[in-house]
C-alpha positions as CSV (number, residue, x, y, z in Angstrom):
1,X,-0.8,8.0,14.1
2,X,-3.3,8.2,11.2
3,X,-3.2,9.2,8.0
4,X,-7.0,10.3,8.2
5,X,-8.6,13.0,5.8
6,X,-10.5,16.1,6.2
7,X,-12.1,15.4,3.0
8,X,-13.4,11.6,3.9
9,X,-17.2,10.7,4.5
10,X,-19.0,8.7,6.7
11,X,-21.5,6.7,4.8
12,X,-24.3,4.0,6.4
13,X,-23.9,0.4,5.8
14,X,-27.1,-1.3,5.0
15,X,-25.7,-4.4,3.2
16,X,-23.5,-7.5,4.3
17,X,-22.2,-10.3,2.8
18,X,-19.6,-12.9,2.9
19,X,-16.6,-12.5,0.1
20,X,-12.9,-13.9,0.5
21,X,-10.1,-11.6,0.3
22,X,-7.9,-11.6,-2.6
23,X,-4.0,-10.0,-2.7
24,X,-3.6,-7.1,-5.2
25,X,-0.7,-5.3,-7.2
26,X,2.1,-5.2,-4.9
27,X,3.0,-1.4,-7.3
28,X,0.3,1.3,-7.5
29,X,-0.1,4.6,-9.6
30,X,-2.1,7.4,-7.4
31,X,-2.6,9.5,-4.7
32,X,1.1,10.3,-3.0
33,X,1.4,9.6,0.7
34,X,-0.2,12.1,3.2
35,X,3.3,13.9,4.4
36,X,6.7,13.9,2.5
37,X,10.8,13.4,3.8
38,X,13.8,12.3,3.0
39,X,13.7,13.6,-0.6
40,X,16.4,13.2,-3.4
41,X,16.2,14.3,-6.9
42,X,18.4,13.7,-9.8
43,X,18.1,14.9,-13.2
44,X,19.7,14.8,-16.6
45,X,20.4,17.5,-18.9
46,X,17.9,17.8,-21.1
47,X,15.9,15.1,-20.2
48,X,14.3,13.6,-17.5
49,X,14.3,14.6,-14.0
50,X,13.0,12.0,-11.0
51,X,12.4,12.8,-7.3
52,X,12.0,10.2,-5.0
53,X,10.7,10.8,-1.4
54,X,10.0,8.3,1.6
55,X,6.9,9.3,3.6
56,X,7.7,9.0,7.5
57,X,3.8,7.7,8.5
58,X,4.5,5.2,5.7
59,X,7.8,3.3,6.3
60,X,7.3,1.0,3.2
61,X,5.7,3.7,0.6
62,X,7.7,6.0,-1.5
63,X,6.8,8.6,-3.9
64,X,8.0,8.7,-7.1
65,X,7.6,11.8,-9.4
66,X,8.9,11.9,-13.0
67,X,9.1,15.1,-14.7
68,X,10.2,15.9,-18.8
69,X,10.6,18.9,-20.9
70,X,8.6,17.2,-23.4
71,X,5.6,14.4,-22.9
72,X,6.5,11.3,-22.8
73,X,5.9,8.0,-21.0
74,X,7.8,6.6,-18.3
75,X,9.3,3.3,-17.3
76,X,10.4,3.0,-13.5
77,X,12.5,0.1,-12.5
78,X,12.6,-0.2,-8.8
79,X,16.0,-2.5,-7.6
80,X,18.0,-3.2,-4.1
81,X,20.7,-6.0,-3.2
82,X,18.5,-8.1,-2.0
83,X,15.4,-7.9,-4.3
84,X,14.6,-8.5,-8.0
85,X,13.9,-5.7,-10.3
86,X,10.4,-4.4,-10.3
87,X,9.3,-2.3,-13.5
88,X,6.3,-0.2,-13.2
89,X,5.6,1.7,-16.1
90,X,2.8,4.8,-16.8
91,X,2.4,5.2,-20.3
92,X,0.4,8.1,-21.2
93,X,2.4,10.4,-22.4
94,X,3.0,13.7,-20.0
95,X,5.1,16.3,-18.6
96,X,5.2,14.9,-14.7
97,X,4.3,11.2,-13.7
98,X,3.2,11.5,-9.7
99,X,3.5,7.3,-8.7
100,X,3.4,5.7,-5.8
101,X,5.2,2.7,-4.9
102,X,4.1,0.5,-2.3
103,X,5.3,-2.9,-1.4
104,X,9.1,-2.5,-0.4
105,X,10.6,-3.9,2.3
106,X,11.9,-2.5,5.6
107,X,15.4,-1.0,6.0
108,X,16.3,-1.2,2.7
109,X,18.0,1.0,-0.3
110,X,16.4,1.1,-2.9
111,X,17.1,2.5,-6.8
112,X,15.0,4.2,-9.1
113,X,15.8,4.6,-12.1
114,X,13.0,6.3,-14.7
115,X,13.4,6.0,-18.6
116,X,11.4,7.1,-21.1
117,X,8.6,4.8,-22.9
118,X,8.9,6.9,-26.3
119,X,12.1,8.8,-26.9
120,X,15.1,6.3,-26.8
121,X,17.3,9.8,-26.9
122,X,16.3,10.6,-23.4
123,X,19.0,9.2,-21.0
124,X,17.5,7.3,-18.3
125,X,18.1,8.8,-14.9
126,X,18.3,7.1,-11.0
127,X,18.1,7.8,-7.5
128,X,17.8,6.0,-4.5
129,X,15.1,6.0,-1.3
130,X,15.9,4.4,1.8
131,X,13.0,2.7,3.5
132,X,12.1,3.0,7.6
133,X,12.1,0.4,10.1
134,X,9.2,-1.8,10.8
135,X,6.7,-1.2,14.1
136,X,7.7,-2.7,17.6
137,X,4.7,-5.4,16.5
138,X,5.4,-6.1,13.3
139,X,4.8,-10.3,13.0
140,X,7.1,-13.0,11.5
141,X,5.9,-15.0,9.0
142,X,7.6,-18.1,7.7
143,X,6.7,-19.2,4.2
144,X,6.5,-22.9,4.6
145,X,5.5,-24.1,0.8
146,X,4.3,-21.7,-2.0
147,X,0.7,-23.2,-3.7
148,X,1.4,-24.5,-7.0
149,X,1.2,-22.2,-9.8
150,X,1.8,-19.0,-7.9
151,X,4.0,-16.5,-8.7
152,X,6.7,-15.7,-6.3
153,X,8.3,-13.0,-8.6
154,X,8.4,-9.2,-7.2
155,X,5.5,-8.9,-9.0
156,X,3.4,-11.5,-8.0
157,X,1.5,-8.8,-5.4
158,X,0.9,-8.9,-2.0
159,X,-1.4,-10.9,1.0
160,X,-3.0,-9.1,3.5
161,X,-3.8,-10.0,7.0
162,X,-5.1,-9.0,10.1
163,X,-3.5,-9.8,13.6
164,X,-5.0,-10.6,16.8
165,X,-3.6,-11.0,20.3
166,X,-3.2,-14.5,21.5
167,X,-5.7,-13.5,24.9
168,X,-7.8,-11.3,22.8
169,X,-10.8,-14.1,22.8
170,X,-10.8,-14.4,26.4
171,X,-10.5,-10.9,27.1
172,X,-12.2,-8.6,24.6
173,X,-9.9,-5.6,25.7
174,X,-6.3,-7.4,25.2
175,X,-5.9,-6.4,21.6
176,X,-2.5,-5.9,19.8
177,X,-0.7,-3.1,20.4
178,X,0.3,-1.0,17.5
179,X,-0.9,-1.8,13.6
180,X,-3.5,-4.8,13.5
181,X,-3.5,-5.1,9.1
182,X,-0.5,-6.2,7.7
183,X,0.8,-7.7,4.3
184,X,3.6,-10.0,3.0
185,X,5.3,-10.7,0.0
186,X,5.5,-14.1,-1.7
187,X,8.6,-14.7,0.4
188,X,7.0,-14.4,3.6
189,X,8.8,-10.3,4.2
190,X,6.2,-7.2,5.9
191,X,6.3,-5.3,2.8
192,X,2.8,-3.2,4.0
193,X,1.0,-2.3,6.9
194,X,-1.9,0.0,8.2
195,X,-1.6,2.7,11.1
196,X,-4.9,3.7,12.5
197,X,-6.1,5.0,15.9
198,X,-9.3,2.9,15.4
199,X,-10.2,0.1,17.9
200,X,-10.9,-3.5,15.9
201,X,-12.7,-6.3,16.9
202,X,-11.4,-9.6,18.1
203,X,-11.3,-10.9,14.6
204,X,-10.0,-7.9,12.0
205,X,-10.2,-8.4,9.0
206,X,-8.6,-6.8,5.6
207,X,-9.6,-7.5,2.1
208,X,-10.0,-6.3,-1.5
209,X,-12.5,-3.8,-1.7
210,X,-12.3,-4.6,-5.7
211,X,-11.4,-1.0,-7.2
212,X,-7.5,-1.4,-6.4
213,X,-8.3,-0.4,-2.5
214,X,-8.8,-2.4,0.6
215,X,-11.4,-2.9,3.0
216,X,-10.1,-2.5,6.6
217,X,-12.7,-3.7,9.6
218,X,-12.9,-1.9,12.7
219,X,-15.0,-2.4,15.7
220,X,-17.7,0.0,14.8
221,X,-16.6,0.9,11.4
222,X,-15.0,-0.2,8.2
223,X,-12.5,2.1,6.4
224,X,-12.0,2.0,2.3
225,X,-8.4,2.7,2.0
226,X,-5.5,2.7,-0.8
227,X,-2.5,1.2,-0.9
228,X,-0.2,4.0,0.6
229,X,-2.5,4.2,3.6
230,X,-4.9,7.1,2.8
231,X,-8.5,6.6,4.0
232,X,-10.7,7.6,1.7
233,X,-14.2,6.5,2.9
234,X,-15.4,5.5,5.9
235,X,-18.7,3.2,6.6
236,X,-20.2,3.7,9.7
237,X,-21.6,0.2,11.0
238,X,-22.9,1.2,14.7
239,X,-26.1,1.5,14.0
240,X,-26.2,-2.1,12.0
241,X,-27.3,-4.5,14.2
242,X,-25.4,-7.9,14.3
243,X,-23.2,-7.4,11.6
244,X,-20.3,-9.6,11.9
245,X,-17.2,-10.0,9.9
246,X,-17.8,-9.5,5.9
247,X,-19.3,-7.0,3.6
248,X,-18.9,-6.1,0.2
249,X,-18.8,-2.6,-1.6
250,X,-22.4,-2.3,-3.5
251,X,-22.2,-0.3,-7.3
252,X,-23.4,3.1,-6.0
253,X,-20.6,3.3,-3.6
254,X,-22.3,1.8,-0.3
């Protein structure tokens, strides 16, 4: 499964560096998810009017869309039983509010409830989402002490990884099986992760391309990607000789 592009580019490499990766909002405003299920709507009369809809190639993303008779800003607070309240909020004031929301947690309900940023006389309104199962692979992670002065909060974003195969060293070809990128929230819970057909290396790698995407690393190529999994650039790095297992995004976009 892929959630590839028609409309991506494949653009040289020609510089390589060494960076660290960073974790980034664990919430993002954007581009909705490539293909749309499991929708519920609610409305109020009068007022506001929210759509929530899980996207099956993206078990963790939903799309949120937040529509008004009048413009407005909106405030979404994103809740389940067994998470704290996340607020997102898009301020500018207009009819429809397309967000995406990334960085929920497997098999969970979730409510949404949108209010409005401007006009108290708008009655907030809710619905709810329901979020897939994880892949056969999906890891376990165990946080075992939190560094000091890091948030832990639902806001507090998310760390991304890549995953190797315990043989993969020894034998080049024995490489997970299913997703390789991954990312967890401050408690340790897959709250992300990236489906590709690519082949990666024996070390992947994943980190903050520095514009609010991510950098994925594959064996011949490196794909700039956004949070609800859309690829929107790829690099093509067989032609580089030797390159190993860093680069960073230039300003003109190589």
């Amino acid at each position: 499964m892929s959630t590839r592009t028609s409309s991506r580019r494949r653009i040289p490499a020609l510089t390589l560096a060494l960076a660290v990766a960073a974790p980034l909002a664990a919430c993002s405003a954007g581009d909705p998810p490539a293909a749309d299920t499991t929708t519920a709507t609610t409305s109020a009369d009068g007022g506001l009017e929210v759509t929530v809809t899980q996207n099956p190639d993206q078990a963790l993303v939903a799309r949120v869309e937040v529509t008004a008779e009048t413009p407005t800003g909106v405030e979404l607070s994103v809740t389940s039983d067994d998470t704290e309240s996340r607020t997102i909020t898009s301020s500018e004031a207009a009819t429809t509010h397309d967000l995406t929301v990334v960085g929920l947690r497997a098999d969970t309900e979730y409510t949404v409830e949108a209010s409005s940023t401007d006009d108290a006389a708008l009655e907030p309104v809710s619905s709810s989402v329901v979020t897939g199962a994880l892949p056969s692979n999906a890891p376990s992670a165990e946080v075992v002490e939190a560094a000091q002065g890091v948030e832990t909060g639902p806001d507090a974003g998310i760390t991304f990884f890549g995953l190797t195969a315990p043989g993969s060293y020894e034998d080049p070809t024995d490489l997970p099986d299913g997703p390789v990128f991954w990312g967890v929230d401050p408690q340790g819970e897959v709250v992300w992760y990236l489906d590709s057909d690519e082949t990666t290396n024996r070390a992947p790698l994943i980190r903050d391309g520095g514009d609010g995407t991510l950098l994925a690393f594959f064996e011949d190529s490196i794909d700039r990607v956004t949070l609800a999994g859309e690829v929107l650039e790829t690099y093509d790095m067989g032609a580089v000789d030797g390159w190993h297992h860093d680069a960073f995004l230039l300003p003109g976009g190589g």
